[in-house]
Jmol script that loads the backbone (N, CA, C; Angstrom):
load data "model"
ATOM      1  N   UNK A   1     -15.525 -24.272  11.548  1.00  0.00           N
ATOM      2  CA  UNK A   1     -14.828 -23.013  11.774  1.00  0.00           C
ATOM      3  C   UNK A   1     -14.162 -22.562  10.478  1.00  0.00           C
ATOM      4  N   UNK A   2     -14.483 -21.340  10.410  1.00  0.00           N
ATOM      5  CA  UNK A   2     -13.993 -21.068   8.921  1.00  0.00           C
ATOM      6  C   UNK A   2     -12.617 -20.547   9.024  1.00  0.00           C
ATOM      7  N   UNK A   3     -11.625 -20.887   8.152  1.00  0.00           N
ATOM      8  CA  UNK A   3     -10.222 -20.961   7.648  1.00  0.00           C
ATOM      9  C   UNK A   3      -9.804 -19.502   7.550  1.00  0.00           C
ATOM     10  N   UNK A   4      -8.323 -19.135   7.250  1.00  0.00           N
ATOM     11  CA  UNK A   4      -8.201 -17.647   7.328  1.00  0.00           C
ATOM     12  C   UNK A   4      -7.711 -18.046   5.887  1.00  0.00           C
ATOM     13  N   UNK A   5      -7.543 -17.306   5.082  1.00  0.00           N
ATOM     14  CA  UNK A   5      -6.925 -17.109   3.907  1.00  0.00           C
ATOM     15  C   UNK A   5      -5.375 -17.462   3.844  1.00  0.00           C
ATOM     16  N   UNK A   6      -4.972 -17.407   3.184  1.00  0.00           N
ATOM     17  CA  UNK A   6      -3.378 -17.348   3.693  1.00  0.00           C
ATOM     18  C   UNK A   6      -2.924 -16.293   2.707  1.00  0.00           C
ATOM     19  N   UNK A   7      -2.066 -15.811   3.337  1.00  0.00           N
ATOM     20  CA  UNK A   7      -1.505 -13.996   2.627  1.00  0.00           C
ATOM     21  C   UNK A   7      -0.528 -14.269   1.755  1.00  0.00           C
ATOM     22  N   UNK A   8      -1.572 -13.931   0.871  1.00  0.00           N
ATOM     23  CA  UNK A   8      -0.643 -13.684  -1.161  1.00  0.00           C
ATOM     24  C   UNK A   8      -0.201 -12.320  -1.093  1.00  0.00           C
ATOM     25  N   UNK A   9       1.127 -12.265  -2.075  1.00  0.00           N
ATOM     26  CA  UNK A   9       0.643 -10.937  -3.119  1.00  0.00           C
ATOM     27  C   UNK A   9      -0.752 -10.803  -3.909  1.00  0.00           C
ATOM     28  N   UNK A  10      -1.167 -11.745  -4.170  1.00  0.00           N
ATOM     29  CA  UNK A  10      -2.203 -12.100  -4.893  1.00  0.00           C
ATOM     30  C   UNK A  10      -3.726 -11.159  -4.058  1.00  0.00           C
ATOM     31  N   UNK A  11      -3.467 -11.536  -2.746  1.00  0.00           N
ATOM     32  CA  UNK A  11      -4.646 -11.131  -1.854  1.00  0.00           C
ATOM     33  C   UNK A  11      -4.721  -9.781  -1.722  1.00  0.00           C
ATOM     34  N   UNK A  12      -3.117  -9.057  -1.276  1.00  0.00           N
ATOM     35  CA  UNK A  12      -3.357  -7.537  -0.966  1.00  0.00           C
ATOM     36  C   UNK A  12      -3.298  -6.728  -2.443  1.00  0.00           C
ATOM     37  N   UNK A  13      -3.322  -7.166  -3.161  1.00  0.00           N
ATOM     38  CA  UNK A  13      -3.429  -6.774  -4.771  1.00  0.00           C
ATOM     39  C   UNK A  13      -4.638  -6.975  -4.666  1.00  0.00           C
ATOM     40  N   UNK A  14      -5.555  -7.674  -4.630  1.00  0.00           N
ATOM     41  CA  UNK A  14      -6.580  -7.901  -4.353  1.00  0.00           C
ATOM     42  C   UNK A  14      -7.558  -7.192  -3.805  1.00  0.00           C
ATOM     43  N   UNK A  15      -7.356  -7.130  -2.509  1.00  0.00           N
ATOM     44  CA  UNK A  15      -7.313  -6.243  -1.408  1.00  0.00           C
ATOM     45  C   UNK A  15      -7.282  -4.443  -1.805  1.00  0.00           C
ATOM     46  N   UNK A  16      -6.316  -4.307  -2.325  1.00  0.00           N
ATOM     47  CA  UNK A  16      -6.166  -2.926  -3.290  1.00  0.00           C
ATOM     48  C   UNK A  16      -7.105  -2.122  -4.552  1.00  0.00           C
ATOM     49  N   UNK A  17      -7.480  -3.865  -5.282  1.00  0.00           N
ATOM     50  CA  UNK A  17      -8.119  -3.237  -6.232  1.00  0.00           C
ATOM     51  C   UNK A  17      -9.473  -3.385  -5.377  1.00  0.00           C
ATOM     52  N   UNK A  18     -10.268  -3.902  -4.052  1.00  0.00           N
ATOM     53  CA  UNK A  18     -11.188  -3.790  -3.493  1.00  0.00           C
ATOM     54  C   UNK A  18     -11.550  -2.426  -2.958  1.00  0.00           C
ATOM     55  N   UNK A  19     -10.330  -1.774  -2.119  1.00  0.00           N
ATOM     56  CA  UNK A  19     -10.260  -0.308  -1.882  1.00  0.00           C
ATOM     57  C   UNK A  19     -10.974   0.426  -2.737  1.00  0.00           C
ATOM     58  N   UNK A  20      -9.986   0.193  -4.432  1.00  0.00           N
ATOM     59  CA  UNK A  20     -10.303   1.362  -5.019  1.00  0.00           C
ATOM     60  C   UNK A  20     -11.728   1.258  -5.609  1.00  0.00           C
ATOM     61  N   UNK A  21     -12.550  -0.026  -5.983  1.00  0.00           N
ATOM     62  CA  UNK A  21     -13.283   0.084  -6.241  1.00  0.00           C
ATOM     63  C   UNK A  21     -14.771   0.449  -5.379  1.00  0.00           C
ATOM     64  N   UNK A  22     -14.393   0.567  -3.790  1.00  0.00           N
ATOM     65  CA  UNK A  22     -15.018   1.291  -2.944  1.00  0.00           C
ATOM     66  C   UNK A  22     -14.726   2.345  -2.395  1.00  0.00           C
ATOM     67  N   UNK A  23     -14.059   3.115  -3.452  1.00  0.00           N
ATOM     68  CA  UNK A  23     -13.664   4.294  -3.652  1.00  0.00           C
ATOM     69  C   UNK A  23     -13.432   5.018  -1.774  1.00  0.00           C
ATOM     70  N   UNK A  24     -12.260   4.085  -1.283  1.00  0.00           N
ATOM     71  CA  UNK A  24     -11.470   4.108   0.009  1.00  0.00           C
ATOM     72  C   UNK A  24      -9.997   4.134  -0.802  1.00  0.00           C
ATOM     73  N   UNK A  25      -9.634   4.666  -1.788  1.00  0.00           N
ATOM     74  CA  UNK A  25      -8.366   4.545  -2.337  1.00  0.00           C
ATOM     75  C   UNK A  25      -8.342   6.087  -3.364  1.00  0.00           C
ATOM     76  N   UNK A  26      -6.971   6.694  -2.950  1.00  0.00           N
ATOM     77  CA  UNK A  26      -6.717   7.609  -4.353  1.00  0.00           C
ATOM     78  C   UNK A  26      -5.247   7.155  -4.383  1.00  0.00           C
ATOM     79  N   UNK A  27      -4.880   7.891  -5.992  1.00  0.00           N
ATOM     80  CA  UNK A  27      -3.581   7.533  -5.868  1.00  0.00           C
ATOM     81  C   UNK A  27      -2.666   8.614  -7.312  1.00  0.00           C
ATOM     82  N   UNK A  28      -1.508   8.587  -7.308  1.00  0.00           N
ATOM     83  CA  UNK A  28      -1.183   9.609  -8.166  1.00  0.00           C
ATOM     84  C   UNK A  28      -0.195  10.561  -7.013  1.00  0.00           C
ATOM     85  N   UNK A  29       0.945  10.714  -7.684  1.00  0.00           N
ATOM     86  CA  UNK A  29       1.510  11.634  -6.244  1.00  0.00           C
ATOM     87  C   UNK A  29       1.214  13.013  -5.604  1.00  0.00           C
ATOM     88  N   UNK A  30       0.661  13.828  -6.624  1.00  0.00           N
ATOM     89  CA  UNK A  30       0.239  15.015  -5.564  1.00  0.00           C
ATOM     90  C   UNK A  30      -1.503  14.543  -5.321  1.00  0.00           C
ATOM     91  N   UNK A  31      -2.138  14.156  -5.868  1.00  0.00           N
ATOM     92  CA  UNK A  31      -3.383  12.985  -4.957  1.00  0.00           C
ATOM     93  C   UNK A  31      -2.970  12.687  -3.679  1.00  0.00           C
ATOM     94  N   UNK A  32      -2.540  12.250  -3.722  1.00  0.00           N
ATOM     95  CA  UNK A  32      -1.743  11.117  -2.523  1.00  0.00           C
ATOM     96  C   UNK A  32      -1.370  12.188  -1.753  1.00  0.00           C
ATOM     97  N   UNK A  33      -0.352  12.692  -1.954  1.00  0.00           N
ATOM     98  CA  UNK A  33       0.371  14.326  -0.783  1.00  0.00           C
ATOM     99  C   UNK A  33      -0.778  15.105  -0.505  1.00  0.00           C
ATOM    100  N   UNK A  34      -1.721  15.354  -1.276  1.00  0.00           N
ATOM    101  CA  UNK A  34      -2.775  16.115  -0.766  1.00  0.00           C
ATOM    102  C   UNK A  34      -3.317  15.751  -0.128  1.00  0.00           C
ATOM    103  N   UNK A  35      -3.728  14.437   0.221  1.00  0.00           N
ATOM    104  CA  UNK A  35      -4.465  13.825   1.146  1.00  0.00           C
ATOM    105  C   UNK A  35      -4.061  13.644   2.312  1.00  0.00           C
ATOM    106  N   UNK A  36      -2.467  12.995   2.069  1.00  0.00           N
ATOM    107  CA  UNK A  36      -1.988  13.354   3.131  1.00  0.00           C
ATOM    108  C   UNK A  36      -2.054  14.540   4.218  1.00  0.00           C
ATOM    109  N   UNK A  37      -1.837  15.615   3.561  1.00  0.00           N
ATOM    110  CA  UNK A  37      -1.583  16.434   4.170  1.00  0.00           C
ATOM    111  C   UNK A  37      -2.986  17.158   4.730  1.00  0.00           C
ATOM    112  N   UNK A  38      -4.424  16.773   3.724  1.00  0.00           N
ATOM    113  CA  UNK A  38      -5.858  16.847   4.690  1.00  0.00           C
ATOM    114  C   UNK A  38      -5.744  15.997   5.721  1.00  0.00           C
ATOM    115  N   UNK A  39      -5.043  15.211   5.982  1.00  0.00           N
ATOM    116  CA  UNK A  39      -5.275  14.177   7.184  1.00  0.00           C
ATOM    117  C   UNK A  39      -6.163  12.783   7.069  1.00  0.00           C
ATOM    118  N   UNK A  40      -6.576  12.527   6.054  1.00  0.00           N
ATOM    119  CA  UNK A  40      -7.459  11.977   5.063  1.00  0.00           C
ATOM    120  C   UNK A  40      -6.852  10.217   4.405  1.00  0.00           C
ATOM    121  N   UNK A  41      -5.479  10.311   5.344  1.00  0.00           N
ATOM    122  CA  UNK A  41      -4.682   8.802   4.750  1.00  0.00           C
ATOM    123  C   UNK A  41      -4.619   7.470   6.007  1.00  0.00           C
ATOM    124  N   UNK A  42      -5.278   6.759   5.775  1.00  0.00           N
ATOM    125  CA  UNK A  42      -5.224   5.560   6.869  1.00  0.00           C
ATOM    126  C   UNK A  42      -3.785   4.588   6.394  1.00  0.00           C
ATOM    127  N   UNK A  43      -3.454   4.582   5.390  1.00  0.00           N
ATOM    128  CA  UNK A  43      -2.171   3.809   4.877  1.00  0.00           C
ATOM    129  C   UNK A  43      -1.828   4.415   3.402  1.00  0.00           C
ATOM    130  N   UNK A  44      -0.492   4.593   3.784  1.00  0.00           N
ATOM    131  CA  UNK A  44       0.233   5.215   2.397  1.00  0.00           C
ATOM    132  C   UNK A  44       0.872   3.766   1.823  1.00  0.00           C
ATOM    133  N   UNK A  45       1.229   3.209   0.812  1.00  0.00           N
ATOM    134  CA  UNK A  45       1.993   2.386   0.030  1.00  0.00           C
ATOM    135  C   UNK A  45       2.158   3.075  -0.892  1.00  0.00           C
ATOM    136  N   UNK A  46       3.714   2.728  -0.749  1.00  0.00           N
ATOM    137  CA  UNK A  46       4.748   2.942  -1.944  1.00  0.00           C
ATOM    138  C   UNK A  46       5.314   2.195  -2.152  1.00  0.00           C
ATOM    139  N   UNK A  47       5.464   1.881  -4.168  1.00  0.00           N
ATOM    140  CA  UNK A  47       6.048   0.873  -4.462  1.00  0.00           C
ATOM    141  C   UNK A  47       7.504   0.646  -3.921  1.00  0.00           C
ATOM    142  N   UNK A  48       7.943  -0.726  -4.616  1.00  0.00           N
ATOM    143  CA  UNK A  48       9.430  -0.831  -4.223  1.00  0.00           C
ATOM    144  C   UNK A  48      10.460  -0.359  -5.353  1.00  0.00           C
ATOM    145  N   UNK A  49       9.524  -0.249  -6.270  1.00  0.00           N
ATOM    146  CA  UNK A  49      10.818   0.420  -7.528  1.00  0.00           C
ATOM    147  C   UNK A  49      10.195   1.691  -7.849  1.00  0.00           C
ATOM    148  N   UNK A  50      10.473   2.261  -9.114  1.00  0.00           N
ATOM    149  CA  UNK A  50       9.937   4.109  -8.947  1.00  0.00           C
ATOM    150  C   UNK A  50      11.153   5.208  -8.852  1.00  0.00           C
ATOM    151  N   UNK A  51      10.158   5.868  -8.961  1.00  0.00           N
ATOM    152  CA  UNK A  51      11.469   7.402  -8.235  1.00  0.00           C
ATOM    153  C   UNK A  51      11.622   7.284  -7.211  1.00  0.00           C
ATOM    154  N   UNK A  52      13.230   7.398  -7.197  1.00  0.00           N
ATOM    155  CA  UNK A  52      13.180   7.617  -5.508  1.00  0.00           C
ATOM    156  C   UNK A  52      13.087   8.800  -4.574  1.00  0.00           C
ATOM    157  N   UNK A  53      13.517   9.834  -5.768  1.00  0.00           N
ATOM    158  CA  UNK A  53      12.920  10.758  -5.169  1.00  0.00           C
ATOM    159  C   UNK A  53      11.686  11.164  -4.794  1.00  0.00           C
ATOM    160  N   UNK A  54      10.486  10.899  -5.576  1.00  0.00           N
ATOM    161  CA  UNK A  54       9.001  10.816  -5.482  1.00  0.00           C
ATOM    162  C   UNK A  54       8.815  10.708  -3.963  1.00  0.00           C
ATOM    163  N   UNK A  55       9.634   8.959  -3.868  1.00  0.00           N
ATOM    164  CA  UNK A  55       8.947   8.262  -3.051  1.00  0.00           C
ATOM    165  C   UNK A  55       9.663   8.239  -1.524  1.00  0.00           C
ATOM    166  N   UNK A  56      10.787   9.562  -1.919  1.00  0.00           N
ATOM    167  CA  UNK A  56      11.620   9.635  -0.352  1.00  0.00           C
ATOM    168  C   UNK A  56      10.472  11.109   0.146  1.00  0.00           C
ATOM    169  N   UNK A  57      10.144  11.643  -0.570  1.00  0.00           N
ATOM    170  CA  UNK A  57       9.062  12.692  -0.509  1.00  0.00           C
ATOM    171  C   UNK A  57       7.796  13.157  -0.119  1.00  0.00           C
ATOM    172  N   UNK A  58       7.371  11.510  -0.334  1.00  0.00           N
ATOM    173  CA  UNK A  58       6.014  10.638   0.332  1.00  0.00           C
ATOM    174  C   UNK A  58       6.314  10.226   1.271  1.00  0.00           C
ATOM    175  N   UNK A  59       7.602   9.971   2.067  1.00  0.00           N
ATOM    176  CA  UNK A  59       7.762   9.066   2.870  1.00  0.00           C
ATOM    177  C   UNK A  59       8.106  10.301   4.297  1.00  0.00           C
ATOM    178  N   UNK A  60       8.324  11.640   3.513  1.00  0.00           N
ATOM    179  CA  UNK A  60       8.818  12.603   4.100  1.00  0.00           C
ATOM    180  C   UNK A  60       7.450  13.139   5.014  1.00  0.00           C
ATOM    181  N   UNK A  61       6.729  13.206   4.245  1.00  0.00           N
ATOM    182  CA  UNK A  61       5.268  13.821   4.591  1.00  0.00           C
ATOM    183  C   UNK A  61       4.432  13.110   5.116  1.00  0.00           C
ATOM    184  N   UNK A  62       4.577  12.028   5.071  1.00  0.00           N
ATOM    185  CA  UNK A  62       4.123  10.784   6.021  1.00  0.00           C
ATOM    186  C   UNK A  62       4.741  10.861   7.143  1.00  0.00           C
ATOM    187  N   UNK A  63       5.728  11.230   7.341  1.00  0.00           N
ATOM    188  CA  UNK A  63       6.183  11.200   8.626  1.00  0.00           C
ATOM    189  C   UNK A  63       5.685  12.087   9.038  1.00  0.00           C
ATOM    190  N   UNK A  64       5.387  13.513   8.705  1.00  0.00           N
ATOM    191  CA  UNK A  64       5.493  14.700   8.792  1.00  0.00           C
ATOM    192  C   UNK A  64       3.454  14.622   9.537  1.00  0.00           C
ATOM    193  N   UNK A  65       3.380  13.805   8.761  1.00  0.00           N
ATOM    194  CA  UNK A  65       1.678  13.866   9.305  1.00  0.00           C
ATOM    195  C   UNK A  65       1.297  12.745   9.932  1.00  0.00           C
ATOM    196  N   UNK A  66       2.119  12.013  10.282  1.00  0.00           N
ATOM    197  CA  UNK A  66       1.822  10.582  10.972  1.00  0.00           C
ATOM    198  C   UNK A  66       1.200   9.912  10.347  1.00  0.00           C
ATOM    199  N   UNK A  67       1.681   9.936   9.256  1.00  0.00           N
ATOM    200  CA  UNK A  67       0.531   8.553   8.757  1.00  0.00           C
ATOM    201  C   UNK A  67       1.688   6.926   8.419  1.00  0.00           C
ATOM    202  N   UNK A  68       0.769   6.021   8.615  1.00  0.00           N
ATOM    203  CA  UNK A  68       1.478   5.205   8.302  1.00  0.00           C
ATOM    204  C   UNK A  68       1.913   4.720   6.993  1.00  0.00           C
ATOM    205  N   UNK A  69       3.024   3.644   6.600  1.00  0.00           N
ATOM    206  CA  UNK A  69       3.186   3.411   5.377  1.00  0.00           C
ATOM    207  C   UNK A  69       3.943   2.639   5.081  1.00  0.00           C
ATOM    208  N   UNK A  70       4.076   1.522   4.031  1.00  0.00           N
ATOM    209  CA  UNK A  70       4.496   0.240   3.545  1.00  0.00           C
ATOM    210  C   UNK A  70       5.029   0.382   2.225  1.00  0.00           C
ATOM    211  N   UNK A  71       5.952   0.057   2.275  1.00  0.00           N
ATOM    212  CA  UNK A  71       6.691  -0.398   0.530  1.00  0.00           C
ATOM    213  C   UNK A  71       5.846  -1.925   0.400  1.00  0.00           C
ATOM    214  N   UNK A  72       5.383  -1.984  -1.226  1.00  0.00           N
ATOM    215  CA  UNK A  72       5.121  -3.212  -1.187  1.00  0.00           C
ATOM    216  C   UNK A  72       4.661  -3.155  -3.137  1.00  0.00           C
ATOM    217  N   UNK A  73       4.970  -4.309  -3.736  1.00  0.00           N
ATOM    218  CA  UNK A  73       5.076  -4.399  -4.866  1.00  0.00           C
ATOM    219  C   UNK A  73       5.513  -3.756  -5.594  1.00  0.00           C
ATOM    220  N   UNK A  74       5.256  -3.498  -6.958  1.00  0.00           N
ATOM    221  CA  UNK A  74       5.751  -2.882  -8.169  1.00  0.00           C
ATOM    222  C   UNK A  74       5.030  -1.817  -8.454  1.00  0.00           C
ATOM    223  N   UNK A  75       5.117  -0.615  -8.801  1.00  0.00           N
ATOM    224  CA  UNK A  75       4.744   0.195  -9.574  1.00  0.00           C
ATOM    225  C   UNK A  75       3.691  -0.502 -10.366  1.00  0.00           C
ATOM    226  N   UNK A  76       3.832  -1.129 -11.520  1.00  0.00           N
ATOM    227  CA  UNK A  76       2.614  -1.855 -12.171  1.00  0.00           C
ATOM    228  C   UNK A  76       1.988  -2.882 -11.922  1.00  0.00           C
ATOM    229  N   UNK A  77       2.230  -3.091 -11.071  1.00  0.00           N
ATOM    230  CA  UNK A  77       0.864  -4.404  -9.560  1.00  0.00           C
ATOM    231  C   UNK A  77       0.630  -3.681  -9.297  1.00  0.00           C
ATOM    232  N   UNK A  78       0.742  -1.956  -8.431  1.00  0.00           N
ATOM    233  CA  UNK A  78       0.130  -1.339  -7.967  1.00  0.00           C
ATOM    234  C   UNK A  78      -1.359  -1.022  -9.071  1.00  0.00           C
ATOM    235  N   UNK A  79      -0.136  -0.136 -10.263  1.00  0.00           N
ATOM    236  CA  UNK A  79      -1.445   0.571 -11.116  1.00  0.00           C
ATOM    237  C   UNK A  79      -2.732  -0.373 -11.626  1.00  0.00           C
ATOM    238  N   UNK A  80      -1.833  -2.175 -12.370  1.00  0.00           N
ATOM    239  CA  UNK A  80      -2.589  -3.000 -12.561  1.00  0.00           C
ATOM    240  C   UNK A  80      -4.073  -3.447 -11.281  1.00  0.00           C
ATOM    241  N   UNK A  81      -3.310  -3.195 -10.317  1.00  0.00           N
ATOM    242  CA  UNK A  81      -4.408  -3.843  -8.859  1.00  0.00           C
ATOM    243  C   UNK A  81      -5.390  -2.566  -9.052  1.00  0.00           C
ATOM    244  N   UNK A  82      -5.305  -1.255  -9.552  1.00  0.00           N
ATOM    245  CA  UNK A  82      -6.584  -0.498  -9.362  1.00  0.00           C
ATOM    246  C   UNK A  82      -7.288  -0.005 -10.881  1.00  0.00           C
ATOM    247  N   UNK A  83      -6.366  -0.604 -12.307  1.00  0.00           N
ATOM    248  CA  UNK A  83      -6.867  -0.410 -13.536  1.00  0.00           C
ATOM    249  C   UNK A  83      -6.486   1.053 -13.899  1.00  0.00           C
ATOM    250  N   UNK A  84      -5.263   1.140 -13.197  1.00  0.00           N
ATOM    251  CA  UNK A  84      -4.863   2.082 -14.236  1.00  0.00           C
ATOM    252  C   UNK A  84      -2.986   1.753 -14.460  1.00  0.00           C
ATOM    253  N   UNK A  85      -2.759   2.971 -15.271  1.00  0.00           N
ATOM    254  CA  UNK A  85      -1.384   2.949 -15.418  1.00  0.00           C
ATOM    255  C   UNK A  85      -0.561   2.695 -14.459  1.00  0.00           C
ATOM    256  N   UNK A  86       1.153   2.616 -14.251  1.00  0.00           N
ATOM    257  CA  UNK A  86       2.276   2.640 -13.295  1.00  0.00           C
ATOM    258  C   UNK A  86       1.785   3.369 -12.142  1.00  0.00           C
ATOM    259  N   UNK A  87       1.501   2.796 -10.901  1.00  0.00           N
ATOM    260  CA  UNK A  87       1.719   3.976  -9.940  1.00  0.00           C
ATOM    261  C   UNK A  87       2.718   3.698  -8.762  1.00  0.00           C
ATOM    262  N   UNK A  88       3.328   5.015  -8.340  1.00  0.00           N
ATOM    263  CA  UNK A  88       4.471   4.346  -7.357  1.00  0.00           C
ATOM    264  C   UNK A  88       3.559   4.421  -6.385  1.00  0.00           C
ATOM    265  N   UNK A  89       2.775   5.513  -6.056  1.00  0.00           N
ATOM    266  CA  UNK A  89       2.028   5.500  -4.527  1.00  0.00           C
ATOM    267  C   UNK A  89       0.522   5.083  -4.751  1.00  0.00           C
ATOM    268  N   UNK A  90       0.298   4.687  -3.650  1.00  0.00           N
ATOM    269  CA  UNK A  90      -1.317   5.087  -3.273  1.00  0.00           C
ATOM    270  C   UNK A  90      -1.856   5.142  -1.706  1.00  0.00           C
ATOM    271  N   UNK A  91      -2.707   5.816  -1.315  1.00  0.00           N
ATOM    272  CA  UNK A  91      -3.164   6.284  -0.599  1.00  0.00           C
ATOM    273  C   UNK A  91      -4.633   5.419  -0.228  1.00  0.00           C
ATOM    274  N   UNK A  92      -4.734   4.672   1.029  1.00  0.00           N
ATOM    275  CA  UNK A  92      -5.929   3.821   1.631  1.00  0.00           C
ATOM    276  C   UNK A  92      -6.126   4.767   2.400  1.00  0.00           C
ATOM    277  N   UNK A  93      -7.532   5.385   2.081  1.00  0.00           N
ATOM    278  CA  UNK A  93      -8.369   6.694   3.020  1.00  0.00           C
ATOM    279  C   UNK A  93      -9.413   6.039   4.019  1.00  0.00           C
ATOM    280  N   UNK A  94      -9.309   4.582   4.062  1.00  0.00           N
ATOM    281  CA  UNK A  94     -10.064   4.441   5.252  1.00  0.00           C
ATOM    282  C   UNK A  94      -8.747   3.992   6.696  1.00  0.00           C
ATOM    283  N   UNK A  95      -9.019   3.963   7.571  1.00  0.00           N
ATOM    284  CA  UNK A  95      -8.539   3.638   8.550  1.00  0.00           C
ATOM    285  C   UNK A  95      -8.730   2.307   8.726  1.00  0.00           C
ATOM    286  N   UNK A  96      -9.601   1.427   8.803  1.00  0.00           N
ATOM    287  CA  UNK A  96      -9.908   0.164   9.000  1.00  0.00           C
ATOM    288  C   UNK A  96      -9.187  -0.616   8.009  1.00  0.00           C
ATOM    289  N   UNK A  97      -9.529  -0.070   6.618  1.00  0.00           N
ATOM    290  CA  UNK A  97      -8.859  -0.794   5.320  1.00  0.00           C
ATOM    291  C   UNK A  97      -7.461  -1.141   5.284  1.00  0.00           C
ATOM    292  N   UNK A  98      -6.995   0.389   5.913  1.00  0.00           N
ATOM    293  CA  UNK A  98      -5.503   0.749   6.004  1.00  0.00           C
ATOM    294  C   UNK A  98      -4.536  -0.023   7.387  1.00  0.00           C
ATOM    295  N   UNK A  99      -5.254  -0.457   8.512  1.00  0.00           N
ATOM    296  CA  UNK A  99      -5.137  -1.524   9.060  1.00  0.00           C
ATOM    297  C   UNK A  99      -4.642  -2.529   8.767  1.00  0.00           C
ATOM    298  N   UNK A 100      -6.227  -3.094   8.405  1.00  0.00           N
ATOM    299  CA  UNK A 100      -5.986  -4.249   7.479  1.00  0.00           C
ATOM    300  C   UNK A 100      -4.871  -4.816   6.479  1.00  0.00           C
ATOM    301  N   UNK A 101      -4.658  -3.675   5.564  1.00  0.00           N
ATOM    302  CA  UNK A 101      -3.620  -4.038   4.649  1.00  0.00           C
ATOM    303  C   UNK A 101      -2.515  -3.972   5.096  1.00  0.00           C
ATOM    304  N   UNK A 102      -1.904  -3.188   6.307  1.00  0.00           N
ATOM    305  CA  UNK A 102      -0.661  -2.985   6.990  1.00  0.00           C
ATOM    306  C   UNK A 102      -0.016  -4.529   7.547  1.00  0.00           C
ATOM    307  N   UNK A 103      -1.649  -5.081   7.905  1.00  0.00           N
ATOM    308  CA  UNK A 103      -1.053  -6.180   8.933  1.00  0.00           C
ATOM    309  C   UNK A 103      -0.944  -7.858   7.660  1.00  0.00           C
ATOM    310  N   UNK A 104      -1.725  -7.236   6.801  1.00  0.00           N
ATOM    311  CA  UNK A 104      -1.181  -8.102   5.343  1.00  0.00           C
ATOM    312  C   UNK A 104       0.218  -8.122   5.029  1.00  0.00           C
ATOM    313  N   UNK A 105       0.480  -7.112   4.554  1.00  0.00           N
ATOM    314  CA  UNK A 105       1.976  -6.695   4.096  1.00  0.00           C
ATOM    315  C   UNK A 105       2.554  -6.983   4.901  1.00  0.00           C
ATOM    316  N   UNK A 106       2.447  -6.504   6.349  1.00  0.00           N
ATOM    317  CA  UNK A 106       3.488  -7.535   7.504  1.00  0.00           C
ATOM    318  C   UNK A 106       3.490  -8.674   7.853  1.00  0.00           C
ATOM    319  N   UNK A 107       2.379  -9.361   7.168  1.00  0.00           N
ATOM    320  CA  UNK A 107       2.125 -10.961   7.552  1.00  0.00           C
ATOM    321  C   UNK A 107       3.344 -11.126   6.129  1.00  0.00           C
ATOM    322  N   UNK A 108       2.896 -10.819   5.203  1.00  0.00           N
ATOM    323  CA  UNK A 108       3.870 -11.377   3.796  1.00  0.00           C
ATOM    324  C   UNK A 108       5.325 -11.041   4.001  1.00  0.00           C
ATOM    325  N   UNK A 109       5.385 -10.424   4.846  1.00  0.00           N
ATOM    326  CA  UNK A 109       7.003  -9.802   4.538  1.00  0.00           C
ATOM    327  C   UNK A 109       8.084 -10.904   5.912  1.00  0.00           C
ATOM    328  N   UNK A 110       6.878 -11.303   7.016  1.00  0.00           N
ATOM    329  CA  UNK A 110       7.584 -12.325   7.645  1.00  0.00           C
ATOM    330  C   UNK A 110       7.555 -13.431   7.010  1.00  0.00           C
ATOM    331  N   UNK A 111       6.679 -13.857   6.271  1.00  0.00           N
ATOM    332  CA  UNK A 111       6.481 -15.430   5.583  1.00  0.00           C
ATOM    333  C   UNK A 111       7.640 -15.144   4.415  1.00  0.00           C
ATOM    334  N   UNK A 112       8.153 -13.962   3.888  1.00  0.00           N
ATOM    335  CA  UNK A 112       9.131 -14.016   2.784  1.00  0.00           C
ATOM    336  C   UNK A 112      10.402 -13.612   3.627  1.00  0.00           C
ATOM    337  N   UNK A 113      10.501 -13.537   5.144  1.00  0.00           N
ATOM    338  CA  UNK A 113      12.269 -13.467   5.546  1.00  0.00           C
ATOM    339  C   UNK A 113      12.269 -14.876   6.062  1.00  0.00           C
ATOM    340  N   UNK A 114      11.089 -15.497   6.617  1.00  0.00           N
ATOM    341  CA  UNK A 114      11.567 -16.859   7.163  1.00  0.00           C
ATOM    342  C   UNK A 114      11.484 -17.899   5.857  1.00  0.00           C
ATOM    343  N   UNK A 115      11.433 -17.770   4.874  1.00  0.00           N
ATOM    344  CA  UNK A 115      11.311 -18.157   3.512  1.00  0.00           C
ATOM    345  C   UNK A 115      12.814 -17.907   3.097  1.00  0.00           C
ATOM    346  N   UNK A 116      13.168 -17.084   3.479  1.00  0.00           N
ATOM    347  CA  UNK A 116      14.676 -16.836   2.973  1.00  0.00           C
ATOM    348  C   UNK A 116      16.028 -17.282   3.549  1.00  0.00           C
ATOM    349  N   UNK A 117      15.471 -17.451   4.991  1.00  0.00           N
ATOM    350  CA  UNK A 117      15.964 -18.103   6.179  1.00  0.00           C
ATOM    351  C   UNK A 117      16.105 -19.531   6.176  1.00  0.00           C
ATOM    352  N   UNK A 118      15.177 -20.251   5.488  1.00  0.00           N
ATOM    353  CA  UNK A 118      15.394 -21.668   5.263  1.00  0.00           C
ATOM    354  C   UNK A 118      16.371 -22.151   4.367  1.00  0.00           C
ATOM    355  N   UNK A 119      16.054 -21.085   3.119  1.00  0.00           N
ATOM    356  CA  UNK A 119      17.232 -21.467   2.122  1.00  0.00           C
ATOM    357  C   UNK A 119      18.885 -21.773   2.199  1.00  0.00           C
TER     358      UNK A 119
END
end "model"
wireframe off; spacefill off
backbone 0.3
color backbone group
């Protein structure tokens, strides 16, 4: 029986630069808002550092269009995970992908409060 992975930063960075290179990923903030707002976003991520205004803005219009969305890494893990520069946002245009990575980021974010909980 084959094993599940166990959830890195490493993986949904991973995971990210897989998106973009199956071009299921844009990113850049009016990229990103535009898509949004075609209806066109299965998962928004926004970094955890950045503008905050940018990224209270993205978070505005996400609501505004139902889409879902995750804080998760750095600005440059983001840009690094798809080969380009700093990015605060990006935009997963598939639905399945955007799934997927949601329930990543929520697998990592319980393994890092009960991680914090032990201490």
């Amino acid at each position: 029986m084959k094993k599940d992975r166990p959830v890195t930063r490493e993986r949904i960075l991973s995971t990210i630069g897989l998106s973009f290179r199956a071009g299921l990923l844009t990113s850049g903030f009016d990229a990103v808002e535009l898509a949004m707002r075609s209806g066109a976003v299965g998962l928004l991520i926004l970094s955890q550092d950045g503008s905050t205004k940018q990224k209270e803005k993205l978070e505005r219009v996400a609501k505004d269009e139902d889409v879902s969305f995750r804080y998760f890494g750095s600005a440059e893990e983001l840009g690094r995970a798809i080969g380009k520069d700093s990015r605060i946002a990006i935009a997963i245009l598939d639905q399945g992908m955007g799934s997927k990575l949601s329930e990543l980021i929520d697998e990592l974010d319980k393994i890092d409060k009960s991680a914090k909980k032990a201490e």
